[in-house]
C-alpha positions as CSV (number, residue, x, y, z in Angstrom):
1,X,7.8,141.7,79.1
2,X,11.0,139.9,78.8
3,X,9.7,136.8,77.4
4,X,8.2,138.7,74.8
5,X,11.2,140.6,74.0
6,X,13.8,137.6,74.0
7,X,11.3,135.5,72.2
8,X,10.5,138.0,69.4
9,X,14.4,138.5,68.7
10,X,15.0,134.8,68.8
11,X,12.3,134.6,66.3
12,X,13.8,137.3,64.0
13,X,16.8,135.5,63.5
14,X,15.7,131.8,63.5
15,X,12.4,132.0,61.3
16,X,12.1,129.6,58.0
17,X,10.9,131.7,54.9
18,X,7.9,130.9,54.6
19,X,5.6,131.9,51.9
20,X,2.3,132.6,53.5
21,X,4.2,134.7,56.5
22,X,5.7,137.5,53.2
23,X,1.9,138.6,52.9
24,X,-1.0,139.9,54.6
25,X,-3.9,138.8,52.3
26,X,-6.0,136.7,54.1
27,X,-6.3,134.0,51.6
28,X,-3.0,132.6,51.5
29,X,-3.1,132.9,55.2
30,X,-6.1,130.9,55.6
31,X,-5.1,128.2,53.3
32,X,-1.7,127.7,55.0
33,X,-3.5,127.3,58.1
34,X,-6.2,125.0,57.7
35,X,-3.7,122.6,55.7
36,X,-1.1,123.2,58.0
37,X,-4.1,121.5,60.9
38,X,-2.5,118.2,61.9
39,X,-0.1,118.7,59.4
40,X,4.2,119.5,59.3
41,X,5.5,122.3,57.1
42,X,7.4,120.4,55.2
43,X,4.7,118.1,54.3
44,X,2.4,121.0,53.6
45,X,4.6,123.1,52.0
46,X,4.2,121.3,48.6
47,X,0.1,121.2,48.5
48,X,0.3,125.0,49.9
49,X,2.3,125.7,46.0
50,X,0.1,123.1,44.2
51,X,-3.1,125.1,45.5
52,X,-1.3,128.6,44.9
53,X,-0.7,127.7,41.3
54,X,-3.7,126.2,40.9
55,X,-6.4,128.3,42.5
56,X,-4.4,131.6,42.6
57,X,-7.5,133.6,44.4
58,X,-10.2,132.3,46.6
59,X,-12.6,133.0,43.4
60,X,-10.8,130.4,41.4
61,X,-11.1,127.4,44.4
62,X,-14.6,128.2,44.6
63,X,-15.4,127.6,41.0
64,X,-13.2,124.6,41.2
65,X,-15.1,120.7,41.0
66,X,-15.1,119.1,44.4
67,X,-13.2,116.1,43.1
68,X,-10.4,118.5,41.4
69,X,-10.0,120.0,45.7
70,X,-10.0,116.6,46.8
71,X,-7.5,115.0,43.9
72,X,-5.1,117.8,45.1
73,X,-5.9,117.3,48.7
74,X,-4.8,114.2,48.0
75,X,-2.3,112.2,50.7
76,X,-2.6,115.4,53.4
77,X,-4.9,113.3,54.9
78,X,-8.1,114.7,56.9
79,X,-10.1,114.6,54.0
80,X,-13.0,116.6,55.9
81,X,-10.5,119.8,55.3
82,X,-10.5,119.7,52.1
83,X,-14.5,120.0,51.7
84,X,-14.9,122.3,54.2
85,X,-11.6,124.6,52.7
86,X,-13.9,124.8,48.8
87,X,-17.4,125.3,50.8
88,X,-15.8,128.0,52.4
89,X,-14.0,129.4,49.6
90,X,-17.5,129.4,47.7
91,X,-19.3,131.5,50.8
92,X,-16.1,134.1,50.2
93,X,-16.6,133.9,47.1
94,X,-20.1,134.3,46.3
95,X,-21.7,135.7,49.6
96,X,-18.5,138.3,50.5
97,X,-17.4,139.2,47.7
98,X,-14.3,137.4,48.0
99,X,-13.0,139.4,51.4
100,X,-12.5,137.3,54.4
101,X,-14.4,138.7,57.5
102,X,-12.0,141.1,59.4
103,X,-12.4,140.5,63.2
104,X,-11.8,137.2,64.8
105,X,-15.2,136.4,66.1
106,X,-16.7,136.6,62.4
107,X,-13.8,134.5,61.1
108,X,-15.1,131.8,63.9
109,X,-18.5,131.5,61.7
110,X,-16.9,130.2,58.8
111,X,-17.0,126.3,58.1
112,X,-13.6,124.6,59.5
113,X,-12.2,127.6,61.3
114,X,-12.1,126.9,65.0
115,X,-10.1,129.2,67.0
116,X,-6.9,128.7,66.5
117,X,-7.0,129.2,62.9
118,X,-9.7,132.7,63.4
119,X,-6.6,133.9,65.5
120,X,-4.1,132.8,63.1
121,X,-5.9,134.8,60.5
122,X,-7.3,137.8,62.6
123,X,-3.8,138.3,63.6
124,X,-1.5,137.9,60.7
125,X,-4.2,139.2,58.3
126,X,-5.0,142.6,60.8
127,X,-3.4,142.8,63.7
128,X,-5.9,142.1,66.1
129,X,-4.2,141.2,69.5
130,X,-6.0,137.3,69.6
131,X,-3.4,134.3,70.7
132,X,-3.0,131.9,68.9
133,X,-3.1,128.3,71.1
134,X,-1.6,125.5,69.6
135,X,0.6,122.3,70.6
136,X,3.4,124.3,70.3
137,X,1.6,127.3,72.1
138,X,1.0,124.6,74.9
139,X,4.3,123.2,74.8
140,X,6.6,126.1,75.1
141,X,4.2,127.8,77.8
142,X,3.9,124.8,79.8
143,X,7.7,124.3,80.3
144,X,8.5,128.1,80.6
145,X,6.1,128.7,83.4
146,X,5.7,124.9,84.9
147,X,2.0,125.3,84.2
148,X,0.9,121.4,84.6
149,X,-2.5,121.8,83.7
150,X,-3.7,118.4,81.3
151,X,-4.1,120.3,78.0
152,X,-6.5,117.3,77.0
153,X,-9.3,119.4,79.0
154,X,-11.2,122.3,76.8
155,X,-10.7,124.5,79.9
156,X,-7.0,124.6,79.6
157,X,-6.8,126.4,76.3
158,X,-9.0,129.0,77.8
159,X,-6.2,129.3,80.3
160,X,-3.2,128.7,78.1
161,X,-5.0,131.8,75.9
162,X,-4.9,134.1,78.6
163,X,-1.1,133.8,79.6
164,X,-0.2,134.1,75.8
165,X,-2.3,137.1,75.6
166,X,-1.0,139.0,78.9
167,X,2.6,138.1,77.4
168,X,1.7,139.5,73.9
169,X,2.5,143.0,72.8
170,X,-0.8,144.6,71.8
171,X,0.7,147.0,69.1
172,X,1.9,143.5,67.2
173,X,0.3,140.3,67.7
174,X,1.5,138.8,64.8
175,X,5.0,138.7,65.7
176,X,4.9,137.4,68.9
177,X,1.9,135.0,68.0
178,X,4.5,133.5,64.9
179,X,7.5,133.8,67.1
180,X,5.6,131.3,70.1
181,X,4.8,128.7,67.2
182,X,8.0,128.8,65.0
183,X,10.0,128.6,68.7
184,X,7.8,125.4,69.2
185,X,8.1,124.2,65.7
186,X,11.9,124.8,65.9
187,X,13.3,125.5,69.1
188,X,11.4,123.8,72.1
189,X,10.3,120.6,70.3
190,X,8.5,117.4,72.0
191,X,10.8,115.1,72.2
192,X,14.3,115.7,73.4
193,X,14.9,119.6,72.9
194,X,18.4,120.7,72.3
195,X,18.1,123.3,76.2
196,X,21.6,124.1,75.8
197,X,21.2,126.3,73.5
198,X,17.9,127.7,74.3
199,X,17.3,131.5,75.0
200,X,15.6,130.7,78.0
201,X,17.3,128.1,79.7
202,X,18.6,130.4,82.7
203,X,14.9,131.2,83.0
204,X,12.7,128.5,82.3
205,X,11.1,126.5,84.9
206,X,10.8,122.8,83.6
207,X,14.6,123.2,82.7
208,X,15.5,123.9,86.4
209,X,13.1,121.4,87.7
210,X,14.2,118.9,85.2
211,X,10.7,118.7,83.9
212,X,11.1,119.1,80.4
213,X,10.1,115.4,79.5
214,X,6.7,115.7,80.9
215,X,5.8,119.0,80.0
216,X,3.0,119.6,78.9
217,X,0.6,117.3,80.7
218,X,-1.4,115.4,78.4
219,X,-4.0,112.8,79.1
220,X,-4.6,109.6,77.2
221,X,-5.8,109.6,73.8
222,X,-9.7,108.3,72.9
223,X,-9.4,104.0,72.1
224,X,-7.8,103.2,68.6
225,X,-10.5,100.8,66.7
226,X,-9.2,98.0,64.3
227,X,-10.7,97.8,61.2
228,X,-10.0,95.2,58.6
229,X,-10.6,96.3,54.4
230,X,-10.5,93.9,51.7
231,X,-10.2,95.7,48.7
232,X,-11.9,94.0,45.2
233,X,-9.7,95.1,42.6
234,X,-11.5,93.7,38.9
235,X,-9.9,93.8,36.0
236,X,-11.7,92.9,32.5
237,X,-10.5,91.5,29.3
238,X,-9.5,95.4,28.0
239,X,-8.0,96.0,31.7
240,X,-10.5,98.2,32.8
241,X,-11.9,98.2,36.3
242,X,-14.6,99.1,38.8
243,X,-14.8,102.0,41.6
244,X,-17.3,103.1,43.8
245,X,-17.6,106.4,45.9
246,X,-17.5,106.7,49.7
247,X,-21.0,108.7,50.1
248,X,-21.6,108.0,53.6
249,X,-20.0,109.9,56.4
250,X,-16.7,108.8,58.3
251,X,-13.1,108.3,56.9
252,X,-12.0,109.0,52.9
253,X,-16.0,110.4,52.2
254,X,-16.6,111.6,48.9
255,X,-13.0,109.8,47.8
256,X,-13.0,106.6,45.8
257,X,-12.1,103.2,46.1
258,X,-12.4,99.8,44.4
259,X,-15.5,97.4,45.6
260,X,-14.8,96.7,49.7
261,X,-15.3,93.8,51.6
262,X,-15.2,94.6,55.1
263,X,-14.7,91.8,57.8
264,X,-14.1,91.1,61.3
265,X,-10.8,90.0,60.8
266,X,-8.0,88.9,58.3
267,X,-9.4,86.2,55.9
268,X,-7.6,84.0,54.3
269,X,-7.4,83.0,50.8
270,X,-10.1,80.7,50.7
271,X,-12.7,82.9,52.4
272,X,-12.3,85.7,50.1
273,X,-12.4,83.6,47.2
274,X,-15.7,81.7,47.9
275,X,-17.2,85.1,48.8
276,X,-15.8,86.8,45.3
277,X,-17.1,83.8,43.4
278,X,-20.5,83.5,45.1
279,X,-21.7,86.8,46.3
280,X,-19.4,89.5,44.1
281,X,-19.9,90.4,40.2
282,X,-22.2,86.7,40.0
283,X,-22.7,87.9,36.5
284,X,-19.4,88.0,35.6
285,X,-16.9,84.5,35.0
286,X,-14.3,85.3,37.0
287,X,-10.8,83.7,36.0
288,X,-8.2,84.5,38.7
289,X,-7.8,85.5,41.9
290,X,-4.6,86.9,43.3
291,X,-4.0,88.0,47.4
292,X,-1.8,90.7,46.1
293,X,-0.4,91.5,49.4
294,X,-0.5,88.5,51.6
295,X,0.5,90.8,54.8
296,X,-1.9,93.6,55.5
297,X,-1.1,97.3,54.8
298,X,-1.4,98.9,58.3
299,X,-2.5,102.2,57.4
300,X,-3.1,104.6,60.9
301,X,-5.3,106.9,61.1
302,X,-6.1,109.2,64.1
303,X,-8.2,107.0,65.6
304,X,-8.3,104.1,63.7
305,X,-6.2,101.4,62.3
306,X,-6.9,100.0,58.9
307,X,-5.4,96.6,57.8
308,X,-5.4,96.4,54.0
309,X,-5.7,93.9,51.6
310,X,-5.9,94.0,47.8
311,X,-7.6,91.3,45.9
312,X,-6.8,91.3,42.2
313,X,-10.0,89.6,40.6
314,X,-9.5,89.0,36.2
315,X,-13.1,88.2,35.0
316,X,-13.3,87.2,31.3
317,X,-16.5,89.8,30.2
318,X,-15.9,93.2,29.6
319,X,-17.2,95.5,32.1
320,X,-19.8,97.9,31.6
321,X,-19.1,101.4,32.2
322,X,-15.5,100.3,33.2
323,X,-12.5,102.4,34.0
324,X,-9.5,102.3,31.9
325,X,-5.7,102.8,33.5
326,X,-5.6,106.1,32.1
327,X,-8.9,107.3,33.4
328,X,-8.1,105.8,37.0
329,X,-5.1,107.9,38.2
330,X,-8.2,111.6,37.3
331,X,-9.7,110.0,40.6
332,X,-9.2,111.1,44.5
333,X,-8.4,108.0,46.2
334,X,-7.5,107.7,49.5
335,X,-3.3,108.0,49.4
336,X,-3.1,104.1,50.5
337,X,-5.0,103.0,47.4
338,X,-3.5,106.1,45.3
339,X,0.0,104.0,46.3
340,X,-1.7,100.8,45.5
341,X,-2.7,102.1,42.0
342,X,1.2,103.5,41.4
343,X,2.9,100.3,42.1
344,X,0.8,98.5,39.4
345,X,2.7,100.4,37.1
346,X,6.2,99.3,38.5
């Protein structure tokens, strides 16, 4: 088809160099892809090289310590990729020999590949005509053939996978299936696309219905919850200090983070000293208390809004199994206390 065709020569002369798209083993492939999940090239780029040179097969990541993953991982955000990315590597590892499954549908059994990363895979990796159906997928389809269907509905992409897959040549998915995204990526961007110098624009539809702004149709997001962390940051009379582990399941689990006070609100000062002094480290004489940030951090997440305080606590004990400065930055921390911990050293 013509699409095809313009869009696959379009691609040829526009695509980045990028390392993952110069090979065919799987591995590579599926790391790009599940880090590249809610995530921009250019900010996954440099984890993508860190796990390379780190874990240069999928044997090495699943001998790898959770915590080492997770301390790499760290500041991609979407910490549940990360686990499922080394229990995955481990079943490769240890239950396949270290060879990803080869078709599509048994790529779809492995822990955190959903179906856009099993086509990714199944069609970079060996060439088995599957589309790939991303935003960008959505986006460049939805404009090019005025298809206003709200891609917030799990029917759509069942649609959406059907046009990419009549328009894709059978004998090479993998070129048209990068060519759609890196167009997307590049090309036919959400906000304000440069149509003037499009390949398509005597062709595509929202252009001559002046739709391009509200292509694709999405729906409104789920409700953003407000949450509100005080953060207990001891310090003893070596310097050392206290963490704690985020067991239970939800945001940042299995990442650390000083002693948390969470509340219904900002507290002031007075609040969060009475509670320090009366309900935290009782055992302890505590000599100073410092709001170290006396306007919130507002760190966003998906679909929750954290507002951050840190509460620098000196106690005049020595603590007992404490951490020392050094010891602290070995630790996965979520990137906003990872930040914290960096500008103590400022």
């Amino acid at each position: 088809m013509i699409f095809s065709k313009q869009l696959i020569k379009w691609y040829l002369q526009n695509k980045r160099d990028l390392p993952w798209r110069n090979t065919t083993d799987s591995y590579p492939i599926w790391l790009s892809e599940i880090m590249l999940q809610q995530t921009r090239v250019a900010q996954g780029m440099p984890y993508f090289l860190s796990f390379i040179e780190a874990f240069p097969t999928v044997f090495d990541l699943a001998k790898a310590d959770e915590e080492q993953v997770l301390k790499l991982w760290q500041g991609l955000g979407y910490y549940s990729r990360a686990r499922n990315l080394h229990q995955t590597a481990q079943f490769v590892a240890n239950e396949l020999n270290g060879v990803f499954p080869g078709t599509y549908a048994d790529l779809l059994k492995l822990k955190g590949v959903g179906e856009y990363t099993a086509a990714a895979i199944a069609s970079f990796s060996y060439d088995e005509a599957v589309p790939v159906v991303d935003g960008n997928v959505f986006r460049v389809l939805s404009r090019y053939f005025d298809v206003d269907t709200d891609i917030a509905l799990a029917s759509t992409k069942k649609e959406f996978a059907a046009l990419a897959y009549e328009l894709m040549p059978k004998d090479n998915p993998a070129i048209f299936n990068q060519a759609i995204m890196e167009f997307g990526a590049l090309q036919c961007v959400p906000k304000s696309p440069n149509c003037l110098i499009c390949v398509f624009n005597d062709s595509c539809a929202a252009l001559q219905k002046k739709k391009v702004d509200v292509l694709p149709v999405k729906s409104k997001k789920l409700k953003v919850t407000t949450r509100y962390f005080n953060y207990l940051v001891v310090e003893d009379e070596l310097g050392n200090t206290v963490l704690q582990k985020r067991t239970a399941k939800g945001i940042w689990h299995n990442l650390y983070e000083f002693p948390l006070l969470e509340t219904d609100a900002e507290k002031d000062f007075d609040f969060m000293v009475t509670y320090i002094k009366e309900d935290f480290f009782v055992a302890y004489s505590i000599i100073g208390v410092e709001e170290w940030n006396p306007k919130s951090i507002v760190h966003k997440l998906s679909h929750q809004h954290l507002h951050i305080k840190f509460w620098k606590i000196k106690i005049n004990e020595t603590i007992l199994n404490g951490i020392n400065a050094q010891d602290l930055k070995t630790y996965p921390f979520p990137i906003v206390i990872h930040n914290f911990i960096e500008k103590q050293e400022e």
